[in-house]
MIKE-510171 format. One record per atom (N, C-alpha, C): x, y, z. Coordinates in steps of 0.2 Angstrom, whole numbers, plus 5000, padded with zeros to 4 digits. Layout:
# MIKE-510171
XYZ/...
//
This chain:
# MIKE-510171
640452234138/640352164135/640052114140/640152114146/639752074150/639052094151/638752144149/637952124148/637952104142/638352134137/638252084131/637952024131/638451984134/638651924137/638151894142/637951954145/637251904152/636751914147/636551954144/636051964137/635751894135/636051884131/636051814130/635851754134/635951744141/635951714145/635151734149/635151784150/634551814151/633951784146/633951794143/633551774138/633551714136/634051674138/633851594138/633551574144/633551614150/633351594154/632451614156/632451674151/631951674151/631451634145/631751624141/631451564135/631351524140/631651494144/631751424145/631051424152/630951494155/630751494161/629951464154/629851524151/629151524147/629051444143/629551434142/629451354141/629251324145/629551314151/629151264157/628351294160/628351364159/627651374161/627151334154/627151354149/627051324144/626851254142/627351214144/627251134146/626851124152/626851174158/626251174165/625651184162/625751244158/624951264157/624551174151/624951184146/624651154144/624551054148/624851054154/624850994157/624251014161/624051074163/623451074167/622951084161/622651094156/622651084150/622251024149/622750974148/622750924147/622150884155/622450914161/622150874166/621450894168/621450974166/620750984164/620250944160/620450954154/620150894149/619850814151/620550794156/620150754158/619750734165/619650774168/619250794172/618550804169/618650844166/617850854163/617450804158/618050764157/617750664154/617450654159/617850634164/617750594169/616950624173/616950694173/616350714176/615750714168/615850704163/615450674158/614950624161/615650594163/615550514163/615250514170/615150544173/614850514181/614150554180/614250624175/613250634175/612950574172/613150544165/613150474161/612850424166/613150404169/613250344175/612550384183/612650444181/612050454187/611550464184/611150494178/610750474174/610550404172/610950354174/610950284169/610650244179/610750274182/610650244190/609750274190/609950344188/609050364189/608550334185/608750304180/608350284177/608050194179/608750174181/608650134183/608250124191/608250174194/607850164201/607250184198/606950214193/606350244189/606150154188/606350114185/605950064182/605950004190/606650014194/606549974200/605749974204/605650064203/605050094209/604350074204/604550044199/603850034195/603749974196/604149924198/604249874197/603849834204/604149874211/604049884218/603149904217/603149954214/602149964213/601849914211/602049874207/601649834203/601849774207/602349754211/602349714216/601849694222/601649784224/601349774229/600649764227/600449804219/599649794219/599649694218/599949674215/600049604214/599749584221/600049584226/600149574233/599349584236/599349644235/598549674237/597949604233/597849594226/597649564224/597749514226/598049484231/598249394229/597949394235/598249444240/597749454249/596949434248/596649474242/596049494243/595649394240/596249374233/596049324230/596049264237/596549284241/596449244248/596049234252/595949294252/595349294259/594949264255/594549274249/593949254245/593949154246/594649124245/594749074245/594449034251/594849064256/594749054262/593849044265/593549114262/592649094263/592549044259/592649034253/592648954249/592548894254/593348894256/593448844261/592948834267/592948884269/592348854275/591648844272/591448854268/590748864265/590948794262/591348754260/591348704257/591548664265/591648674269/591548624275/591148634280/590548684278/589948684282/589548634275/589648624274/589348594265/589448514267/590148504267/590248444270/589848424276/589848454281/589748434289/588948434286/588448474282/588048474283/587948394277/588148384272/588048324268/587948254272/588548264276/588648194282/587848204286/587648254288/587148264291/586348234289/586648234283/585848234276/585948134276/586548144277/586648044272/586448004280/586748054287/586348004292/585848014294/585448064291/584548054292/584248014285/584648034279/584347954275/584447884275/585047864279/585047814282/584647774288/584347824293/583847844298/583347804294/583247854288/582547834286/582547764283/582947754282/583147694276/583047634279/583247634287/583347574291/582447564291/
//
């Protein structure tokens, strides 16, 4: 009668074992699950960065040709400038030989 008796016992103890495995599995399960959001969610967020440093490095291009053109509108400026005060010096030059002439 006593293994009658441990029978029983045995067998709750092995229910009860398969139940706690059962509650682990499915709790790694469950933490699986959220793992693989979370790594959803970080290719999401590294796709959403590359896209973003794509329009950054377009932005940085277009910054520089800007740059390059304003340099080149510069220098052009700058011969302006001198060529409008060789114009000048040379004007003063002209108004004091017709004064010259005028006296």
């Amino acid at each position: 009668m006593a293994s009658a008796e441990s029978q029983p016992r045995f067998g709750q103890s092995v229910k009860g074992l398969l139940s706690d495995k059962v509650g682990s599995c499915s709790g790694d399960a469950i933490a699986l699950t959220r793992q693989v959001l979370k790594g959803s969610r970080s290719q999401e967020l590294l796709g959403q960065a590359a896209r973003n440093m794509v329009i950054q490095e377009d932005a940085i291009l277009h910054s520089e040709d800007s740059l390059r053109k304003m340099s080149i509108i510069t220098t052009h400026l700058q011969y302006q400038q001198e060529a409008i005060q060789k114009n000048v010096e040379h004007s003063k030059n002209l108004q004091d030989q017709l004064r010259h002439l005028l006296k």
